[in-house]
C-alpha positions as CSV (number, residue, x, y, z in Angstrom):
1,X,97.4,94.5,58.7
2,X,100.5,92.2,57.5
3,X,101.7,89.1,58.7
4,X,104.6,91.0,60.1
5,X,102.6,93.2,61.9
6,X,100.4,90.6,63.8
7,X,103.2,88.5,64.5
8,X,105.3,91.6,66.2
9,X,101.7,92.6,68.3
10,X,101.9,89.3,69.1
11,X,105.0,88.6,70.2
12,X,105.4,92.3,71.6
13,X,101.8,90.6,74.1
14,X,103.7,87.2,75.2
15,X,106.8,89.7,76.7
16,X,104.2,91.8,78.6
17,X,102.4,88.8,79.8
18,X,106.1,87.3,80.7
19,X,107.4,90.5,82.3
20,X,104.5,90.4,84.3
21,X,104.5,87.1,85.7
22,X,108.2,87.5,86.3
23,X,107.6,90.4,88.1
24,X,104.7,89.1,90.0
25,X,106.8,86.1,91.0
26,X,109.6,88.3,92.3
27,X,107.0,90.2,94.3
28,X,105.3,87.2,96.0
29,X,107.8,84.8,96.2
30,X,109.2,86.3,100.1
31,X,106.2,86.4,100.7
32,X,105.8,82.3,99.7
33,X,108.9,81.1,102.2
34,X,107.5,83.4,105.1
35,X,104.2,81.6,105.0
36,X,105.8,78.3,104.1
37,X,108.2,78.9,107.1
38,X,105.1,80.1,109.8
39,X,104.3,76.5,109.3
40,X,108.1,75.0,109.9
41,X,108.2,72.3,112.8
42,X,112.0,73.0,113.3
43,X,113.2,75.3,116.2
44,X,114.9,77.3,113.3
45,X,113.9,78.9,110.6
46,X,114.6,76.4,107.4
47,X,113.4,75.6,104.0
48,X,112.4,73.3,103.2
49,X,110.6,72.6,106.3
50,X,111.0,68.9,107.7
51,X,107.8,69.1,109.4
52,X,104.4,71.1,109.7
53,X,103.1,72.5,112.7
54,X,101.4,75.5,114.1
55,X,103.9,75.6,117.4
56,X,104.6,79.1,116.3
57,X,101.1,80.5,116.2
58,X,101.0,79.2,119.1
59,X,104.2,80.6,120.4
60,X,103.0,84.0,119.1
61,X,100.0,84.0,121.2
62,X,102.1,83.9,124.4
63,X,103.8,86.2,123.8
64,X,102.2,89.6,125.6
65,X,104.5,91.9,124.3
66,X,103.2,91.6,121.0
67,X,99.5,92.5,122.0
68,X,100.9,95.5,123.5
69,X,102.2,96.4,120.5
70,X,99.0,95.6,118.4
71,X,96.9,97.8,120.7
72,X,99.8,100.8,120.3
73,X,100.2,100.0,116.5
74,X,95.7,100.0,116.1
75,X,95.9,102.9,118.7
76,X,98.3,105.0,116.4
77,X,97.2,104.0,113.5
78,X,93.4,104.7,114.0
79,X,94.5,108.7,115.3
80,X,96.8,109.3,112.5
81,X,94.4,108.1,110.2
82,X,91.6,110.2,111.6
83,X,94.0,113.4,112.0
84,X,95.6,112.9,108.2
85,X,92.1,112.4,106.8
86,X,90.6,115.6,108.3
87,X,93.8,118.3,107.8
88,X,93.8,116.4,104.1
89,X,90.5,116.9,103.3
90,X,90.3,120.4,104.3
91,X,93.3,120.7,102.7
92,X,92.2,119.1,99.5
93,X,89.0,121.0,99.6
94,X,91.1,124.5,99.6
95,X,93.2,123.5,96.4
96,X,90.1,122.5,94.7
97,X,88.0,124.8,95.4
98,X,89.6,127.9,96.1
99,X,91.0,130.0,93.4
100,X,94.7,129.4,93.3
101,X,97.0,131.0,90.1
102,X,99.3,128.1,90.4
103,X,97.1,125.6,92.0
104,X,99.5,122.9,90.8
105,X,102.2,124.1,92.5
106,X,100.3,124.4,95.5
107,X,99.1,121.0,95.4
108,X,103.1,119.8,95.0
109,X,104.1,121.5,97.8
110,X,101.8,118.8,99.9
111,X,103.9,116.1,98.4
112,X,107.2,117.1,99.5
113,X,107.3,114.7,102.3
114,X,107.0,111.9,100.1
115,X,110.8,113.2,98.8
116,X,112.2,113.2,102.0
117,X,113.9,110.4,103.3
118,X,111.8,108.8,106.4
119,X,115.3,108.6,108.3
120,X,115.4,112.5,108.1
121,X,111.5,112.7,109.2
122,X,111.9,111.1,111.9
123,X,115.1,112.6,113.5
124,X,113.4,115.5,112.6
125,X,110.5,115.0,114.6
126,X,112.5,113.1,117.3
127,X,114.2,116.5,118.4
128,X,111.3,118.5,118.0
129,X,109.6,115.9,120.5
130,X,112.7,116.2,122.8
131,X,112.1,120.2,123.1
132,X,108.7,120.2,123.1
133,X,108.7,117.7,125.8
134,X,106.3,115.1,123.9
135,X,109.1,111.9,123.7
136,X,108.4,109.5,123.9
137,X,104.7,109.8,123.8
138,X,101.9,108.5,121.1
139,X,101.3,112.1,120.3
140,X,105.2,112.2,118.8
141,X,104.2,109.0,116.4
142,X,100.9,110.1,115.2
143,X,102.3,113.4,114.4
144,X,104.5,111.6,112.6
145,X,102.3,109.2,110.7
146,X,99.9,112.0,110.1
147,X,103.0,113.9,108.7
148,X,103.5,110.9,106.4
149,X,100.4,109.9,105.5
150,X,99.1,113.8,104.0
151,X,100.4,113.9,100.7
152,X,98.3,110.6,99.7
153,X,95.4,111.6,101.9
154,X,95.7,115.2,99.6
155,X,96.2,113.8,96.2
156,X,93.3,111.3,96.0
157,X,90.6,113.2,97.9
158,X,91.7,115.9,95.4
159,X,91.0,113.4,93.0
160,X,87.5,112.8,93.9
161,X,87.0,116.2,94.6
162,X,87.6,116.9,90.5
163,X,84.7,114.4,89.9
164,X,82.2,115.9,92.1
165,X,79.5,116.8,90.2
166,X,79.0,120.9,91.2
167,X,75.0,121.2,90.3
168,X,74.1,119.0,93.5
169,X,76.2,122.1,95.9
170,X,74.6,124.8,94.1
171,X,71.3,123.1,94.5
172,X,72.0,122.6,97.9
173,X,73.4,126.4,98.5
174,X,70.7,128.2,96.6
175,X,68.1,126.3,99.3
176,X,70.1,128.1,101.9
177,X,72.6,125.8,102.9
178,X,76.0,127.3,104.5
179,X,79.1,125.8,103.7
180,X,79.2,123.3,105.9
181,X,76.2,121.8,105.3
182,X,76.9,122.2,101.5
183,X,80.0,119.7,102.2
184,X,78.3,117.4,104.7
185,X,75.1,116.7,102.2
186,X,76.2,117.5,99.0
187,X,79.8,116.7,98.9
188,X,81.1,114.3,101.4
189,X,78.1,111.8,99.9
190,X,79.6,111.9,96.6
191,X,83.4,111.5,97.8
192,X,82.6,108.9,100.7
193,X,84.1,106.1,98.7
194,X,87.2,107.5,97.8
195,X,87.9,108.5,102.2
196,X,86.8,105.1,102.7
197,X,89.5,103.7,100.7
198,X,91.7,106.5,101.4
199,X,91.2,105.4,105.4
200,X,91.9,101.8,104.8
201,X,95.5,102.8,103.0
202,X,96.5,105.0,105.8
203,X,95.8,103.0,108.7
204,X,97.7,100.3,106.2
205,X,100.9,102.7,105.9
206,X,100.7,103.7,109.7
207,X,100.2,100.6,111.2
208,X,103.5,99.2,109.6
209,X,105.5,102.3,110.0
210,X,109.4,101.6,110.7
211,X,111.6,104.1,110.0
212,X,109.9,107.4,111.4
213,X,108.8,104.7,114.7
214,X,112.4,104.1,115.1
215,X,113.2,106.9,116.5
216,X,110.1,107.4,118.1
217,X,109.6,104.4,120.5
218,X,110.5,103.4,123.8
219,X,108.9,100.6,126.1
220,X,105.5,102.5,126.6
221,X,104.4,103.2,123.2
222,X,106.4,99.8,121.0
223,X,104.5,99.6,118.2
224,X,104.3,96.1,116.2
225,X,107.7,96.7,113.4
226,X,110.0,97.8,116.7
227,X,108.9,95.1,118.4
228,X,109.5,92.4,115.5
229,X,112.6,94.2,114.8
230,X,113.8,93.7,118.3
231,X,112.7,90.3,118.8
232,X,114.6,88.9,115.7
233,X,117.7,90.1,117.2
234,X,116.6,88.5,120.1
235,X,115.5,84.6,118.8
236,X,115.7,82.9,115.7
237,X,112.7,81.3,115.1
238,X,109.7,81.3,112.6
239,X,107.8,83.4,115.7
240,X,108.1,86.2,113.6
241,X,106.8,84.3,110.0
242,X,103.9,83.3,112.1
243,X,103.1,86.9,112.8
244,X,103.9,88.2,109.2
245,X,102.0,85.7,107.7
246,X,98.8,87.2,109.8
247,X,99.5,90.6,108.7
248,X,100.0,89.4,105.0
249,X,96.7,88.2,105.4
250,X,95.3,91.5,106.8
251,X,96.9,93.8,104.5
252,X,95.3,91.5,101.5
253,X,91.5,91.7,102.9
254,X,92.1,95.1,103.0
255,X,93.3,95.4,99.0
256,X,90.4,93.2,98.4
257,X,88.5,95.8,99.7
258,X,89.7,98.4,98.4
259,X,89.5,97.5,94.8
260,X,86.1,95.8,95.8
261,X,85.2,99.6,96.2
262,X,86.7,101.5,93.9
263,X,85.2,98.8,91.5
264,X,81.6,99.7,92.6
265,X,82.7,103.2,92.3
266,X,83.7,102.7,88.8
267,X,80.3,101.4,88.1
268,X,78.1,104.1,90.0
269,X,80.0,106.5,87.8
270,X,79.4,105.0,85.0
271,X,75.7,104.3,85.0
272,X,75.9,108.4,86.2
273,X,77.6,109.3,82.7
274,X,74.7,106.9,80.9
275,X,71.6,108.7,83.1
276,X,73.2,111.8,81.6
């Protein structure tokens, strides 16, 4: 290899390694003044802060509308998760499995919602709710969420469907198992990781749901983004920082553990392919 060469590779490895941290540093840096802010002493959101104080944690834990919320949000969250999970998984299971000419195309037609604006969802499923007599109601948002959450609960349990190893359901048929027994012992063992991850990014994506909750909530069933969004047009304070800064911390335990399992994944497969 020339000089030339190894001097462009190198060079070409610095602007990756710069792109990424400028990237990374656009990404986090909100993310920096709304923790730095949860902390402000001032009655008023400013940066920087003249003081440091947890007043607003404080302030936060007063507040009972917000643990209303949090019990809709966990409430709606969980069902969707539960309902997109099982329709997916069936769902997944039927594109894999089944014999489909244009399984492909099958498979895209599941990801359509993911094209569609969220506004347009959710007016959608507003006036179906009106007619069918279900708004406001939790059934309306999970519905929704579920609606929402499919395509990703679809493509990645399809995923792990693909990697399934096929010898272990035979076994398990030829000893007289039916199908549902097949799936419960032989498959759902081997795909548990992927629906465990799978469940930790939809409750993620449901829980902090705006646009499809906008239309969707009233007083009864306020779930945690309607009632930030209403309560910063209602004070400005770092209230709201406080509260972010908890879910911030949330949503990364749950990335931790999710790449904390699809890590040990990655290595259970890979001592699979060595056995072999």
């Amino acid at each position: 290899m020339s000089g030339s060469t190894r001097i462009g590779n190198r060079s070409g490895r610095w602007l990756g390694i710069l792109y990424l941290v400028v990237f990374l540093g656009f990404m986090v840096a909100p993310l920096f003044f709304i923790v730095v802010n949860s902390f402000n002493d001032a009655a008023y959101s400013v940066f920087p802060p003249k003081g440091l104080s947890l007043r607003w944690y404080y302030n936060l834990f007063k507040i009972d509308d917000f643990f209303v919320a949090i019990r809709n949000s966990v409430i709606i969250a969980l069902c969707a998760m539960a309902l997109s999970i099982t329709l997916g998984t069936a769902i997944a299971l039927a594109i894999v499995r089944g014999r489909w000419v244009r399984r492909e195309t099958i498979q895209s037609l599941f990801l359509t919602p993911l094209l569609v604006p969220r506004l347009v969802i959710g007016i959608a499923i507003f006036i179906a709710a009106i007619k069918v007599s279900l708004y406001p109601s939790f059934i309306s948002i999970i519905l929704a969420d579920s609606v929402l959450l499919l395509p990703y609960v679809v493509s990645i349990v399809a995923a792990n469907l693909l990697q399934v190893q096929r010898v272990q359901e035979e076994a398990a048929m030829d000893l007289g198992a039916n199908a549902w027994q097949t799936f419960r012992l032989a498959t759902l063992p081997q795909i548990s990781r992927g629906l465990i991850v799978v469940a930790i990014f939809a409750f993620i994506v449901s829980f902090d749901e705006f646009d499809i909750a906008l239309f969707l909530t009233r007083s009864q069933n306020m779930t945690v983004p309607i009632r930030m969004f209403l309560y910063m047009q209602e004070a400005d304070n770092p209230t709201m920082a406080a509260l972010s800064t908890l879910l911030i911390a949330g949503a990364a335990v749950a990335v931790f553990a999710i790449a904390r399992i699809a890590r040990h994944a990655d290595l259970i497969n890979l001592m699979r392919r060595r056995a072999h």
